[in-house]
N, C-alpha and C positions, 0 to 999 in steps of 0.2 A: 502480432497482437493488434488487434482493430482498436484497442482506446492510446488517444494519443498520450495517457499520462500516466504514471505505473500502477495505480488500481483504479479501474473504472467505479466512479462515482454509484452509490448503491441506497437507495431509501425505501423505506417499508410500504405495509398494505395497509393501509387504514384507507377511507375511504377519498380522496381524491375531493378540491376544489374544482367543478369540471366547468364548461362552457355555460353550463343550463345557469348554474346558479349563478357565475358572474355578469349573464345577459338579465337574469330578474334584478341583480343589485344596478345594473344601469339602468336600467328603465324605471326603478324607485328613485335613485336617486336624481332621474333628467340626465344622464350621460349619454344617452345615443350609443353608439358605439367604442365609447372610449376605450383605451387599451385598461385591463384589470389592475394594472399597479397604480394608477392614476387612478379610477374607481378608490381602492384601498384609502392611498395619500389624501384624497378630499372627503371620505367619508372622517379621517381621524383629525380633519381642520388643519393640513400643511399649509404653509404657505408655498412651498414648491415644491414637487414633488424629489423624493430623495435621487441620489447621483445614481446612473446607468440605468435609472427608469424603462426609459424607451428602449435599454436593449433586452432588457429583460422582457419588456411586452413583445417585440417582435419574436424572441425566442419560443415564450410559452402560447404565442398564437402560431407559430410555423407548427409546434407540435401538434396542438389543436387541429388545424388544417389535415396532418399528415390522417390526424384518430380519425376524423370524417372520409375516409378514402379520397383527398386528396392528393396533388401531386406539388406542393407548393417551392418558389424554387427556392433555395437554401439563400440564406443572409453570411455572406464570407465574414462578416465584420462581426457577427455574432456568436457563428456556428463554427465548432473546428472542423473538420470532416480530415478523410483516408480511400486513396484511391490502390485498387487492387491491379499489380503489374502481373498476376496472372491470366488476366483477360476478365474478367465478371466483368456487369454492367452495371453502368455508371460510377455513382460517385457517393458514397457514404457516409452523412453529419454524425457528429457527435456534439453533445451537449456542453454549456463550456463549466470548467473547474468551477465550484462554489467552495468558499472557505468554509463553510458549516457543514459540509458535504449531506444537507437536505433541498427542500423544494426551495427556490432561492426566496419567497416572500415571506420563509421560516425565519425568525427571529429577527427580521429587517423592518419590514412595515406596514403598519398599517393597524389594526384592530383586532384582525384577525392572524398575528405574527403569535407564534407561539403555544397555535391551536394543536389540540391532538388528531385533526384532520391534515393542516400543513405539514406538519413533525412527520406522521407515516404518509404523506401522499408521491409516486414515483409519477404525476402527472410531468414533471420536468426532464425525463429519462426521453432521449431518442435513440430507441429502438430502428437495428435497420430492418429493410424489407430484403426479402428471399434474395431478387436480383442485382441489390447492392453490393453484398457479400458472397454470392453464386454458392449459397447452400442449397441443399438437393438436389444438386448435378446429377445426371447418368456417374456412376461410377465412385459417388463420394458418398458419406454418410454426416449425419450431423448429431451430435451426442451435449446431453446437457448435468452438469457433475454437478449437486448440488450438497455441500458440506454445509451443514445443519438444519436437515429438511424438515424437523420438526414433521406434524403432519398434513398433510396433502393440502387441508384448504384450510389450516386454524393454523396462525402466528403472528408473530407482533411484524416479522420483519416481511421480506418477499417471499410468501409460499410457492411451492412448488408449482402448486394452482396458477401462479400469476405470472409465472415466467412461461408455464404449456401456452396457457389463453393468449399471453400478448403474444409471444412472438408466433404464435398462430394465426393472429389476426393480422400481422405483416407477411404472411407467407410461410414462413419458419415452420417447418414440421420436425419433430423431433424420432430421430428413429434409435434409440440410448439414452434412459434416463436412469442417473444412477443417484442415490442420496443415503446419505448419513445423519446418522443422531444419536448422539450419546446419552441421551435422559429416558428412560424407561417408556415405552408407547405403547399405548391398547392395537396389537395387530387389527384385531379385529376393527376396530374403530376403523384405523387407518386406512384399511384394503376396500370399507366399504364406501372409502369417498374417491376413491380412485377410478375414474371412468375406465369403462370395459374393454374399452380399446387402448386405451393407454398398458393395461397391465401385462400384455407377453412382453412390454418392452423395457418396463420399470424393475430395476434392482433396488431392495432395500436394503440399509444395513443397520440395525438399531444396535450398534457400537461406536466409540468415538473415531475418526482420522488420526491418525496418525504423522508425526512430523522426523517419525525415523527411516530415511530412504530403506531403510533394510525391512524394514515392514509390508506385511500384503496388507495392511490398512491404510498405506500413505498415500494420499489422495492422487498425487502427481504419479505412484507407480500405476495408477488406474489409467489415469489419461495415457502415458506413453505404449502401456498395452493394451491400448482398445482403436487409439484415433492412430489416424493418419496427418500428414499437414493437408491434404487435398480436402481434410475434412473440412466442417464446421463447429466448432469447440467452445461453448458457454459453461466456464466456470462462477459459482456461486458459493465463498466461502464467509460465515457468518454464524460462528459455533461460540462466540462470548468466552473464550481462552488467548489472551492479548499473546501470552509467549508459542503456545502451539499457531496460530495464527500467522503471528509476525515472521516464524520461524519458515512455516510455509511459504509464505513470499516471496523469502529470502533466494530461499532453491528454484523458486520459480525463476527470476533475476539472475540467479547465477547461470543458468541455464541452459542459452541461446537455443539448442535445438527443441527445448520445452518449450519457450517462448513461440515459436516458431507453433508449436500445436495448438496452443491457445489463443482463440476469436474473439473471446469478449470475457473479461475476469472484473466480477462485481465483490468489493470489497470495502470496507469502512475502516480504515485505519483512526486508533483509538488514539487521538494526544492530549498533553493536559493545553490546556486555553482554550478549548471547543465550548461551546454553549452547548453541548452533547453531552459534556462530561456529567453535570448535574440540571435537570431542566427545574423548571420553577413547578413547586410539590402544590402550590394555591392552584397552579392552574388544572391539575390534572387530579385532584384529591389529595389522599396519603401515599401512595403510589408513585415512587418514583421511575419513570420509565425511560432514561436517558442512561447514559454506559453508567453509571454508578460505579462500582465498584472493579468492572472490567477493565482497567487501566494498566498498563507498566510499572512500575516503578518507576519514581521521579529519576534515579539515576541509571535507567539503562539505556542501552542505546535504542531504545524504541520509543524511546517516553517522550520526545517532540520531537518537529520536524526541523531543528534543530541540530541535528545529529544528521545531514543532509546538506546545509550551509550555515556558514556564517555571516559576518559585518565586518567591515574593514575598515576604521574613522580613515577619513580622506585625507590627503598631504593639508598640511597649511593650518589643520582645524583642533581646537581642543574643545570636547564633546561635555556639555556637563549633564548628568545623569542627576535626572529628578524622581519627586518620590510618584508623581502621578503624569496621567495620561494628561498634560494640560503646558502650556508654554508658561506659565507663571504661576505653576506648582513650585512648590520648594526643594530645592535640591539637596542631595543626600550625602553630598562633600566628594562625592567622586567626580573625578573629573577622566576622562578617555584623551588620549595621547594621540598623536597622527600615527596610523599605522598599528594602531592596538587592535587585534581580534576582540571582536563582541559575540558573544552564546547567544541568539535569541532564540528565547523560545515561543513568542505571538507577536502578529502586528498587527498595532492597533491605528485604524484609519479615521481621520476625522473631518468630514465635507467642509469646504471654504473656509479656513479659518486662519489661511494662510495671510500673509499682507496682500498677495498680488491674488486673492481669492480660489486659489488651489488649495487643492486636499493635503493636509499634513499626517503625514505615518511615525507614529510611535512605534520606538520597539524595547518590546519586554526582555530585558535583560533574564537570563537564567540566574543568573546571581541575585537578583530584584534591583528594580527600578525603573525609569524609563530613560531614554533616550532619543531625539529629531532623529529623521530619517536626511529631512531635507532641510534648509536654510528657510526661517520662516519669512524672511525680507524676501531672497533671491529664488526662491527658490532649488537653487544648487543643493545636489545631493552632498549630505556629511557624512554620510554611514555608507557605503558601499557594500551588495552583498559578492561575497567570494564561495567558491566553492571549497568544501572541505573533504576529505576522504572519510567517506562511510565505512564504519564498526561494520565489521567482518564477524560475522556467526561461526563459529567449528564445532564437527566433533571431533571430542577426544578420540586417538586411537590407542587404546589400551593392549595393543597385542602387536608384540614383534619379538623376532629372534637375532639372533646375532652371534659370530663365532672369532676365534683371533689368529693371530700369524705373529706368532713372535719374532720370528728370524728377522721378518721384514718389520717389525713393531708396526702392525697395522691391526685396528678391529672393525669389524662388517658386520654392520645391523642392516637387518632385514624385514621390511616392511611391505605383505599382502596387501595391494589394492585392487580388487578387480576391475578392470578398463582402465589404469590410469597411462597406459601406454599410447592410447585414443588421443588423450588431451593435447592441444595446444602449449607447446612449452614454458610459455607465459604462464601458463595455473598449478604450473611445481616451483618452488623454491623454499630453499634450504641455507637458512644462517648459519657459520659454525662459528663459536666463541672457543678461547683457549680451554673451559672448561665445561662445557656447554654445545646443543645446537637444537633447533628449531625448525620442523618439517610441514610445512603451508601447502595443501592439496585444495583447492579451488574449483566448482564445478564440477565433480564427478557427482554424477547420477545424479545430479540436483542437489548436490551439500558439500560440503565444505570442510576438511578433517584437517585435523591439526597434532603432531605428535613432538611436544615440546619439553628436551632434558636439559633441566636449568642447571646443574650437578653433578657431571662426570667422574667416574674414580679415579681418572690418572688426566695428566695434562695433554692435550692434544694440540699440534699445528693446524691454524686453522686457514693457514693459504697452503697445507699441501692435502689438505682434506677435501674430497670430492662427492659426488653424487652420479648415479646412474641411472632411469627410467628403462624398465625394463620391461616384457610383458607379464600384467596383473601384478609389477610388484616396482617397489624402489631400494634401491642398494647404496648403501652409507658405506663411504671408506675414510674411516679416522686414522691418521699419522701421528701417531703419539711422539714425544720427546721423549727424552733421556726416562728412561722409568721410575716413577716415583717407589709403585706397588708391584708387585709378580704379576705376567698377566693371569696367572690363576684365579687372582682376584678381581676380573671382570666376572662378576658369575649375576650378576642383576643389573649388569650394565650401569648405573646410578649407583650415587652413595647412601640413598635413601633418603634424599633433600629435595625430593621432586614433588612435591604434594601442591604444587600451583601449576601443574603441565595438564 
């Protein structure tokens, strides 16, 4: 996968702040050629322009250069890039993380932050060229899977229209374009805006994707039956179903040989603390056009990025938790312990306010309130982030057999997996408890199944109980003790106390 971060950054079609308009705003206001953020900042009377100014202008003028059929040469200090060890040419930027995952002068600065021009503009997006990524080779093809393609040149988000046209305009030719939408669409309307050349190669599907690997609707069984890894692979998932979404991801990540097919995966992961989550309804009418109601639930494992790390209070330090983003807000009587886990779920940055004139980061407690990042004397961090293990998705598996051997007091359930004899040893395992056991299948076909009996009928040892991988299936050997019940009465396997597996 070409983006260095796990969903490439993804912002809509509205019309773009381009070059034209920010060389008239210079020349109004006597700027010569200043960089646009600077422009911005002295149009709304700063006194300095806000912090990473200048990397931002160097960024959104390398693009600018790039849209002029320029060659300009990349800013390492600005720009992430990925170099391809199968031979293609050169060297390929990418754009760097924005925490509002929009055009970055969206809700930061200036006068026009929070425009319905900035909000949809992908003027920030660097797109590669043909010979970055060595799409349209002799022998490869290049395919563009677009999950909620709405129609061809009308949407809020990136039209199909706008991903043909740009990466057209880099070279990019698409020879597979597949899309889905699940909301009702005038055919007719649609096919008439679809250029003529575009349509022997355009698949539609005015039905939703699917996030059940067993499905001929699920996005990823498209990709692994169409591409190749020699391909070029632009995935586009943006269907406004936070759990169908999230869930797709998931299999992508779990994946490795998926991941391996896919080039470029344009996504907007939904969390609560986004200035996305509700945009200001003054600015844009009645009409709210920010995720609204598309969100997780606050307690699932998708609902911050929180659920990804944590905070660690550092040796030595007792942390006191206030009610606001401010050092001499009032505290809310909590105090954090050296070595306590923190939930955060947003950080909140605040330019020079430090004593030694550094930025100090607040962090939002999931439980509420805030908390320093850093020592606002010393700067020394108090909060350290740590890594936590990510919430695991399963399906249930609802179907197994299973037979007994009384002589030997042993019973054997039996569990269809098609290909789980492929996998890596690491993505089976199997708990057993005295009454109890727990089957974790990881990565098959891009998902994740789980067949978990919390309730056994009869008591079993669980150091002489085993497991087998076998091909398309897994073989459970329970060692039971001393018999409670007849084994006749294994006939449901469970005591019928399983209703949380």
């Amino acid at each position: 996968m070409r983006s260095a971060h796990s969903g490439r950054q993804f912002a809509a079609s509205a019309p773009p702040v381009r070059a034209q308009e920010l060389d008239e705003r210079r020349d109004a206001a006597g700027l010569g050629d200043q960089d646009p953020v600077v422009v911005v900042a002295r149009e709304k009377g700063a006194a300095r322009p806000p912090p990473d100014v200048d990397k931002v202008n160097r960024w959104l003028r390398w693009i600018e250069r790039r849209a002029e059929g320029r060659s300009p040469p990349a800013d390492g200090e600005v720009l992430s890039a990925w170099a391809d060890d199968g031979g293609c040419d050169g060297w390929a930027p990418i754009e760097p993380l924005i925490g509002h995952l929009r055009h970055p002068l969206f809700h930061c600065v200036g006068p026009e932050k929070d425009t319905f021009a900035l909000m949809f503009s992908k003027a920030f997006i660097a797109l590669p060229r043909a010979a970055e990524v060595g799409a349209n080779r002799p022998g490869t093809k290049t395919f563009f899977f677009d999950a909620g393609a709405s129609v061809y040149d009308e949407c809020w988000w990136g039209c199909t229209k706008w991903f043909v046209d740009s990466y057209r305009a880099n070279g990019v030719e698409f020879d597979r374009i597949l899309g889905w939408e699940a909301a009702a669409v005038n055919h007719t309307r649609f096919w008439e805006a679809v250029p003529r050349d575009l349509k022997p190669r355009f698949s539609y599907y005015n039905t939703p994707v699917s996030a059940d690997p067993r499905s001929g609707d699920n996005l990823w069984h498209h990709v692994r039956s169409l591409a190749a890894e020699a391909d070029y692979v632009v995935v586009k998932l943006d269907i406004d179903n936070n759990p169908l979404e999230t869930a797709l991801v998931r299999q992508l990540l779990a994946d490795d040989a998926l991941v391996n097919l896919v080039d470029e995966f344009f996504w907007e992961h939904h969390v609560w603390g986004s200035p996305l989550r509700k945009t200001r309804v003054d600015l844009f009418g009645t009409k709210n056009i920010g995720w609204g109601a598309h969100m997780p639930d606050r307690g699932s494992a998708d609902s911050a990025l929180h659920d990804t790390y944590c905070y660690v209070v550092a040796k030595g330090v007792q942390l006191i938790v206030r009610s606001e983003a401010c050092h001499n807000s009032v505290p809310t009587g909590r105090i954090c312990q050296p070595g306590e886990r923190l939930n955060v779920s947003e950080r909140v940055s605040l330019a020079g306010v430090r004593d030694d004139g550094g930025d100090q980061t607040f962090l939002r407690l999931a439980e509420g309130g805030f908390a320093f990042e850093f020592n606002r004397k010393t700067g020394a961090a108090v909060a350290v982030a740590a890594e936590v293990e990510r919430a695991v998705a399963y399906t249930e598996i609802k179907t197994f057999a299973f037979a007994f051997d009384e002589a030997k007091a042993k019973v054997f359930v039996y569990v269809d997996l098609p290909g789980v004899h492929d996998l890596e040893p690491a993505r089976v395992a199997v708990d057993f408890g005295p009454r109890s056991f727990d089957v974790r299948v990881e990565g098959l076909g891009g998902a994740n199944y789980r067949l978990k009996i919390p309730e056994l009928y009869d008591v079993v040892d669980p150091d002489k109980c085993k497991f087998r991988v076998k091909r398309d299936k897994l073989v459970l050997t329970l060692k039971t003790g001393i018999p409670v019940v007849p084994f006749s009465s294994w006939q449901t396997l469970t005591s019928g106390s399983n209703s949380d597996h």
